[in-house]
C-alpha positions in Angstrom: 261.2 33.4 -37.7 260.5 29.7 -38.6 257.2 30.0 -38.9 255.4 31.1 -42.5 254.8 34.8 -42.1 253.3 36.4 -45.5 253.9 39.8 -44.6 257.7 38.9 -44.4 258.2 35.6 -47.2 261.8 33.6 -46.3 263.3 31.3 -49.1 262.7 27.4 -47.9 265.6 25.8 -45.8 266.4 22.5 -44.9 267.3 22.4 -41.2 268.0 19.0 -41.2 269.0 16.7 -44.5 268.0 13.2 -45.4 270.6 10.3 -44.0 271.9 7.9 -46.8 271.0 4.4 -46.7 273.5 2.0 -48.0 272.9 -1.4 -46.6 269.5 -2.1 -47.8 268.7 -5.7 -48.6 265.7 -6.7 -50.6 262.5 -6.0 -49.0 263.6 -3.8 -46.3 262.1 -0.4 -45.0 263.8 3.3 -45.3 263.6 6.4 -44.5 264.4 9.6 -45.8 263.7 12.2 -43.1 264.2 16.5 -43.0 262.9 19.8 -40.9 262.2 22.0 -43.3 261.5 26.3 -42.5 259.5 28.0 -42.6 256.7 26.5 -40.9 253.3 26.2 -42.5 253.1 28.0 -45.7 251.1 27.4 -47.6 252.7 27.9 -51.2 255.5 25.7 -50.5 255.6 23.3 -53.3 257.7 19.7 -52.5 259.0 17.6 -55.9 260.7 14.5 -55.4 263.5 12.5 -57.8 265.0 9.8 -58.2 268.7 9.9 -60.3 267.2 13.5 -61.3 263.5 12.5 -62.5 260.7 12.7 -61.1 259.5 9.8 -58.9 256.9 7.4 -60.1 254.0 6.9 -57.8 254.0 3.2 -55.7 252.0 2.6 -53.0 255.0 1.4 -51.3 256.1 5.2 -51.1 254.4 7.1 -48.2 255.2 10.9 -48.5 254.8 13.4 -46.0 255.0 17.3 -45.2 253.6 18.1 -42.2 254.7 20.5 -39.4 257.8 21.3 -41.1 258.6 17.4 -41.5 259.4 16.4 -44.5 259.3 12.6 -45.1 259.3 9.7 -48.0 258.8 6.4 -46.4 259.5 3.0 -48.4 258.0 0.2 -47.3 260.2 -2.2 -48.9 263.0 -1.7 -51.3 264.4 -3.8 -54.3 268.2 -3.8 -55.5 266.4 -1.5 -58.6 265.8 1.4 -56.1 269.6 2.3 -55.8 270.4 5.8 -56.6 269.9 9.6 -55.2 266.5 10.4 -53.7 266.1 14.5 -53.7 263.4 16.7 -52.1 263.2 20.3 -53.7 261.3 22.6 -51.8 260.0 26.1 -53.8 258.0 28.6 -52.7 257.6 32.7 -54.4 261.4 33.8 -52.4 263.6 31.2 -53.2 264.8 27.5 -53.1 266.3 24.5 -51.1 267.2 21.2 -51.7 268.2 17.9 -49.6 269.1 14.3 -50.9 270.9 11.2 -50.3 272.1 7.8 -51.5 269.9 4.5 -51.2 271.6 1.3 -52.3 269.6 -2.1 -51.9 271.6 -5.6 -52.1 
């Protein structure tokens, strides 16, 4: 039942959410990491914000979506980053959302 089926179409869900992280300093790494159903299908569409708008393209972000893993990686982070990272994930029955805090020092 996890797995994309197109005779039988399931709204996206977030199995798993993204962890805050608060005690960033300047130039470290994160994370933001969720398991998303169902499973390979392929009109899933992913949009990531930032404080509610889109997020501008860095190559310091690394985004993923494999497998039902759901990923944005920052290589390093800056005090400016601080706010709410969201993933929205839409396909033809429905919605989801995850998202959590990131504050830099």
């Amino acid at each position: 039942e996890t797995l994309y089926n197109k005779d039988k179409p399931i709204p996206p869900k977030f199995k798993t959410h993204f962890k805050a992280s608060l005690n960033l300093r300047e130039r470290d790494p994160t994370r933001f990491e969720a398991k998303l159903i169902p499973i390979g299908d392929p009109t899933m569409t992913l949009q990531w914000l930032r404080n509610g708008k889109p997020l501008p393209s860095a190559t310091r972000y690394v985004i993923k979506y494999d497998f039902g893993l759901v990923s944005l990686d920052m290589l390093w982070t800056y005090p400016e980053d601080d706010g709410i990272y969201e993933c929205i994930a839409t396909n033809a029955a429905g919605q989801d959302k995850t998202r959590a805090e990131l504050k830099c020092k």
